[in-house]
C-alpha positions as a LaTeX table, in Angstrom:
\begin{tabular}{lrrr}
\hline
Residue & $x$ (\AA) & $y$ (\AA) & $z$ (\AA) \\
\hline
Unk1 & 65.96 & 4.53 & $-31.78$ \\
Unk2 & 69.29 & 6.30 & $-32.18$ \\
Unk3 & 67.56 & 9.25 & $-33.14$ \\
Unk4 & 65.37 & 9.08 & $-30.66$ \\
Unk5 & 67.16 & 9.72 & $-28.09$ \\
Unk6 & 68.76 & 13.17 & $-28.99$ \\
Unk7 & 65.05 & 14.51 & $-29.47$ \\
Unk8 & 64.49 & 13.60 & $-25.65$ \\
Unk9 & 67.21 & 15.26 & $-24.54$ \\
Unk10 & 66.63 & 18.49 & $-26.42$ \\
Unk11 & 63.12 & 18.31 & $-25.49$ \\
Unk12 & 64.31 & 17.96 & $-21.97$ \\
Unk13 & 66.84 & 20.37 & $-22.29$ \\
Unk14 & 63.90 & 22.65 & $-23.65$ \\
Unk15 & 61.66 & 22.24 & $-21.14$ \\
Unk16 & 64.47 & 23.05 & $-18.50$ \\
Unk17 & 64.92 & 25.89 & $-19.64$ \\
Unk18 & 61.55 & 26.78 & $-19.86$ \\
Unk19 & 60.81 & 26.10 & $-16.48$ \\
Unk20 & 64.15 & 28.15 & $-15.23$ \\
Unk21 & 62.94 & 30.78 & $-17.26$ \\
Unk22 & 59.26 & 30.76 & $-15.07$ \\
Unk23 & 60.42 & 30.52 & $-11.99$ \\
Unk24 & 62.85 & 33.81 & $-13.08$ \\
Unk25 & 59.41 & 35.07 & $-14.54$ \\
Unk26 & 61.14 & 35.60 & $-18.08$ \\
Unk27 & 59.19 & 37.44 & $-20.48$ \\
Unk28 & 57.66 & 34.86 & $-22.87$ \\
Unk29 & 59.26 & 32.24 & $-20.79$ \\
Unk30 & 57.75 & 28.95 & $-22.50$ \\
Unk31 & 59.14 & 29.96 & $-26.00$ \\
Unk32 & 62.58 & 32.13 & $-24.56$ \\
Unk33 & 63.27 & 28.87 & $-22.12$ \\
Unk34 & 62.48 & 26.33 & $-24.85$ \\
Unk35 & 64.34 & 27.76 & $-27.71$ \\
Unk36 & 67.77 & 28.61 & $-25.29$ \\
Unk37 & 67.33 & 25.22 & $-23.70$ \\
Unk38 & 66.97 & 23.39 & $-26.64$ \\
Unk39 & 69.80 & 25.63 & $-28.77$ \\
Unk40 & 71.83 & 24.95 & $-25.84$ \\
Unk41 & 71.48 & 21.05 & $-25.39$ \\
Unk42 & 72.02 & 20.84 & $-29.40$ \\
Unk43 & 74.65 & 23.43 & $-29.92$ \\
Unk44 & 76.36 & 21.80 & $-26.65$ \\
Unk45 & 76.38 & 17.92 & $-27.30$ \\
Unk46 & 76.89 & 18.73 & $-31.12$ \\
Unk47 & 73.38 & 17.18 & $-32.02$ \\
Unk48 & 71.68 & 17.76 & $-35.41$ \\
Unk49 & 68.31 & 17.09 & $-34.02$ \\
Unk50 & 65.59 & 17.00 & $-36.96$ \\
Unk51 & 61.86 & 17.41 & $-34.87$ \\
Unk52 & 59.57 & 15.18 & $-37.12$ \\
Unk53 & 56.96 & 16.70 & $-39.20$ \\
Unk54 & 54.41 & 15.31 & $-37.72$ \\
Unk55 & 55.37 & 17.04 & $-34.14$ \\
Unk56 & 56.03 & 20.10 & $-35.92$ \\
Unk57 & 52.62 & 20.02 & $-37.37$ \\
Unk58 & 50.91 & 18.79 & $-33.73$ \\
Unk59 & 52.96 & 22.16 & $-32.97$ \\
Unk60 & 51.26 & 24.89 & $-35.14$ \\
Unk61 & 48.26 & 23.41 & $-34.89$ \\
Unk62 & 48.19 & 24.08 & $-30.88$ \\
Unk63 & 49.58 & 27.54 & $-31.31$ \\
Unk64 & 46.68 & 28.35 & $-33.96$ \\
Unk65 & 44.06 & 26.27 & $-31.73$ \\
Unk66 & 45.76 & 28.50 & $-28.38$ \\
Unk67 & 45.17 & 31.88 & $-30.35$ \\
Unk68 & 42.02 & 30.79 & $-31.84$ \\
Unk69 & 40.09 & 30.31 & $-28.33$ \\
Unk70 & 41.51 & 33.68 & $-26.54$ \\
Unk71 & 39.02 & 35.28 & $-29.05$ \\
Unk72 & 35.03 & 35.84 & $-27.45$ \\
Unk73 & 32.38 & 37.75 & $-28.34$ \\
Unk74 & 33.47 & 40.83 & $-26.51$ \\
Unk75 & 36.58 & 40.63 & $-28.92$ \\
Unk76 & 34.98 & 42.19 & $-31.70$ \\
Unk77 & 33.19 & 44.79 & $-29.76$ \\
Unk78 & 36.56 & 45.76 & $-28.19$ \\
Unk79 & 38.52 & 45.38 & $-31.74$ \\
Unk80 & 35.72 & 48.42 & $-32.81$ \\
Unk81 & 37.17 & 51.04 & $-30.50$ \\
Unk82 & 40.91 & 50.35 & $-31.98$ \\
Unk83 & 40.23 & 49.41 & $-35.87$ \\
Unk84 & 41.50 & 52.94 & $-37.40$ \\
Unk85 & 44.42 & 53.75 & $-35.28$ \\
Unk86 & 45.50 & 50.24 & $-35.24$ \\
Unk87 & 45.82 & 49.57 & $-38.73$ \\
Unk88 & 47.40 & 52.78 & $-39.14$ \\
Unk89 & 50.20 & 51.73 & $-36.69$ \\
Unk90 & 50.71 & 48.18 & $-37.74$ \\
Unk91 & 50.80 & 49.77 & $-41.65$ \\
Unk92 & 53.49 & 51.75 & $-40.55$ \\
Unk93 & 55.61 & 48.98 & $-38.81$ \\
Unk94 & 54.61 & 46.87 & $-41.53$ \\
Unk95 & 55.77 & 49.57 & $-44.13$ \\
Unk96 & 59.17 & 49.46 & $-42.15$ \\
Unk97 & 59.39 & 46.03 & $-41.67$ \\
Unk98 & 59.11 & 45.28 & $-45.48$ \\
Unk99 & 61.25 & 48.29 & $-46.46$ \\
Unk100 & 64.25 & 47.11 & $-43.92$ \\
Unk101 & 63.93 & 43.58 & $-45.21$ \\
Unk102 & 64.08 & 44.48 & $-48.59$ \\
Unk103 & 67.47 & 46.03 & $-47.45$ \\
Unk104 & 68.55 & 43.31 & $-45.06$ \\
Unk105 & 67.90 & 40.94 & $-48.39$ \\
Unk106 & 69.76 & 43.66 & $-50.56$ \\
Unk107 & 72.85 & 43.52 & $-48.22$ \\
Unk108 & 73.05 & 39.43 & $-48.32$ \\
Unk109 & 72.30 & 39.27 & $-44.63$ \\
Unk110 & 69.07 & 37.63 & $-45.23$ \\
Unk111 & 67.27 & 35.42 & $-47.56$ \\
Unk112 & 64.12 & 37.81 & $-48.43$ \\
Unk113 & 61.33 & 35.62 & $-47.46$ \\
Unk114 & 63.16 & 35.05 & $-44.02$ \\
Unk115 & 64.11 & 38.35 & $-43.88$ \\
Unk116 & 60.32 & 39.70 & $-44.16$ \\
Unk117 & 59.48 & 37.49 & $-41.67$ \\
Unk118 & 62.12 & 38.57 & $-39.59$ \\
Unk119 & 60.83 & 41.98 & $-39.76$ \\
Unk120 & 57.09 & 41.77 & $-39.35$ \\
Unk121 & 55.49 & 42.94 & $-36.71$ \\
Unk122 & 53.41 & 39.99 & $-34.97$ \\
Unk123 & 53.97 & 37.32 & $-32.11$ \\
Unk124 & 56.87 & 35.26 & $-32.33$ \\
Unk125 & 55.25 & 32.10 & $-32.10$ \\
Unk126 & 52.83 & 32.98 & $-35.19$ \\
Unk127 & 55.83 & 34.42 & $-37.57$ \\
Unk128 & 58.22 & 31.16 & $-36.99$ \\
Unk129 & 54.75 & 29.14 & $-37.25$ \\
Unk130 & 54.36 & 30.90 & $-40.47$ \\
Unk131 & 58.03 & 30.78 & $-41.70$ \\
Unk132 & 58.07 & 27.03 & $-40.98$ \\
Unk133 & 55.14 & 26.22 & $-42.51$ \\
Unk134 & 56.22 & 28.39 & $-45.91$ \\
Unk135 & 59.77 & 25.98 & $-45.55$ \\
Unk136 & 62.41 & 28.72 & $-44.36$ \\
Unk137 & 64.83 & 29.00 & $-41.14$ \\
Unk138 & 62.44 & 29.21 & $-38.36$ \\
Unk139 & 66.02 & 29.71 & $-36.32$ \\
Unk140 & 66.51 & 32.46 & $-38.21$ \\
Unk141 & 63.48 & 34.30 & $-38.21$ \\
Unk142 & 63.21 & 33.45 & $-34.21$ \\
Unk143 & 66.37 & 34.62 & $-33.65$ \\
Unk144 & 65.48 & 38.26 & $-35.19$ \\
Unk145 & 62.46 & 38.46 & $-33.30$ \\
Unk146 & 63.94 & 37.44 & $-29.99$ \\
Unk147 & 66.15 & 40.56 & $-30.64$ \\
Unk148 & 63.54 & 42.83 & $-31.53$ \\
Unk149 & 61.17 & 41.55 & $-28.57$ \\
Unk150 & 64.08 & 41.64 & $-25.72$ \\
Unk151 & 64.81 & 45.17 & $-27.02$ \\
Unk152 & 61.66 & 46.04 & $-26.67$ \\
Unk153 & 61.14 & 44.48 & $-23.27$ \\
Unk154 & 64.24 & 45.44 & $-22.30$ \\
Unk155 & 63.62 & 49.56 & $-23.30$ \\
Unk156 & 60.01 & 49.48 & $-22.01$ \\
Unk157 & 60.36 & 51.07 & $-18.62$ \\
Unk158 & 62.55 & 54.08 & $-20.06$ \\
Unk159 & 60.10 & 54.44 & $-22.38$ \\
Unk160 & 56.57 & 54.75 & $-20.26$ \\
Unk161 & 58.86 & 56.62 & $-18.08$ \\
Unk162 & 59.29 & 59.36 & $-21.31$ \\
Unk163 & 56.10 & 58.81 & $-22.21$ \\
Unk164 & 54.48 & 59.40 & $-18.49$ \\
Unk165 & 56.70 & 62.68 & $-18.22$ \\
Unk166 & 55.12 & 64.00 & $-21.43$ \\
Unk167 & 51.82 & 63.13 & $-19.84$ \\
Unk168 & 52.12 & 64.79 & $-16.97$ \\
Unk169 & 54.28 & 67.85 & $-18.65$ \\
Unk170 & 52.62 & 68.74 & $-21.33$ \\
Unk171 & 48.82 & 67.18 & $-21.93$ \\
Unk172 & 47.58 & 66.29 & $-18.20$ \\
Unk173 & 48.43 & 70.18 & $-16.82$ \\
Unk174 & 46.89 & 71.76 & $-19.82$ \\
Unk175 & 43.75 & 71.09 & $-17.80$ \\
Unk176 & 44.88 & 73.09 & $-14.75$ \\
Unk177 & 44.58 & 76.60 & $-14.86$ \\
Unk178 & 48.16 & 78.60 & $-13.97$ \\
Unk179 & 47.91 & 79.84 & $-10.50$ \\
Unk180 & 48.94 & 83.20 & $-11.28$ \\
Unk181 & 46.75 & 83.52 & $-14.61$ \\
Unk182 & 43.44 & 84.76 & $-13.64$ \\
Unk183 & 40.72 & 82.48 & $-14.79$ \\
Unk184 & 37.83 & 83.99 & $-17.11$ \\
Unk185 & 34.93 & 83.67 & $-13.86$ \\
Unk186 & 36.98 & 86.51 & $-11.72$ \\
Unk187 & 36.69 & 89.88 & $-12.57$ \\
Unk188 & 39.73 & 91.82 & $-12.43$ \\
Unk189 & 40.22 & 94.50 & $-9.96$ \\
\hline
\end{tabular}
């Protein structure tokens, strides 16, 4: 029982959060708001909360089960269109990922395993998911990825901006002929 009651209030500090974080429409808001609330109920009443295994199983398997049903039939014939260029970007990330955690793990910042999946590319939910289950610092690899993902939320407007200018610069006008070019259909005079 005396354990007990430090998982409610972390879970109630979790949910909290998570609810705050909604009604600010946070990105990511039930795993942001959770892990903050529940950091912050721990870190602040000096808890040690352990979640049980068995919870922490119930867990992963809802996050696999969640994934699992987004995918239809349609899935496949809309994964076609993007095979190639996809695995070529993801092999690249992936190449960087690996090669900066091999350095992170160099340095003594990491541990290699949680600096790898630290590193990957992938949903948050699925790399802690997978670092728990493989036994390493789900806190740790969380806390990397909630750094790369606010960056990346955080950057994303300055960077369709750039990438809209570019658009419109120098690939969408390349269609429009120059006013004061004549175009091949009038003779010159």
């Amino acid at each position: 029982m005396s354990e007990l009651l430090p998982l409610l209030a972390v879970m109630a500090g979790s949910a909290t959060a998570a609810m705050l974080f909604r009604w600010w429409r946070m990105p990511l808001w039930p795993l942001t708001g959770g892990l903050l609330g529940a950091a912050a109920v721990n870190l602040g009443f000096g808890l040690a909360v352990q979640v049980p295994n068995l919870v922490v199983l119930l867990a992963q398997l809802l996050v696999g089960t969640a994934i699992g049903a987004t995918i239809a039939p349609d899935t496949f014939r809309q994964f076609r269109r993007f095979l190639a260029p996809g695995a070529l970007a993801v092999g690249a990330v992936l190449g960087a990922g690996v090669l900066f955690g091999w350095a992170f793990a160099a340095l003594g910042i990491l541990e290699p395993a949680e600096s790898m999946l630290s590193l990957m590319p992938g949903g948050v939910a699925e790399m802690v998911t997978a670092g728990v289950a493989l036994g390493f610092d789900g806190a740790v690899i969380i806390g990397a990825h909630m750094v790369r993902l606010f960056t990346v939320l955080l950057s994303l407007p300055l960077v369709l901006w750039v990438a809209a200018s570019i658009h419109r610069r120098w690939i969408a006008d390349r269609g429009t002929p120059d006013p004061e070019t004549p175009s091949p259909e009038t003779p010159d005079a």
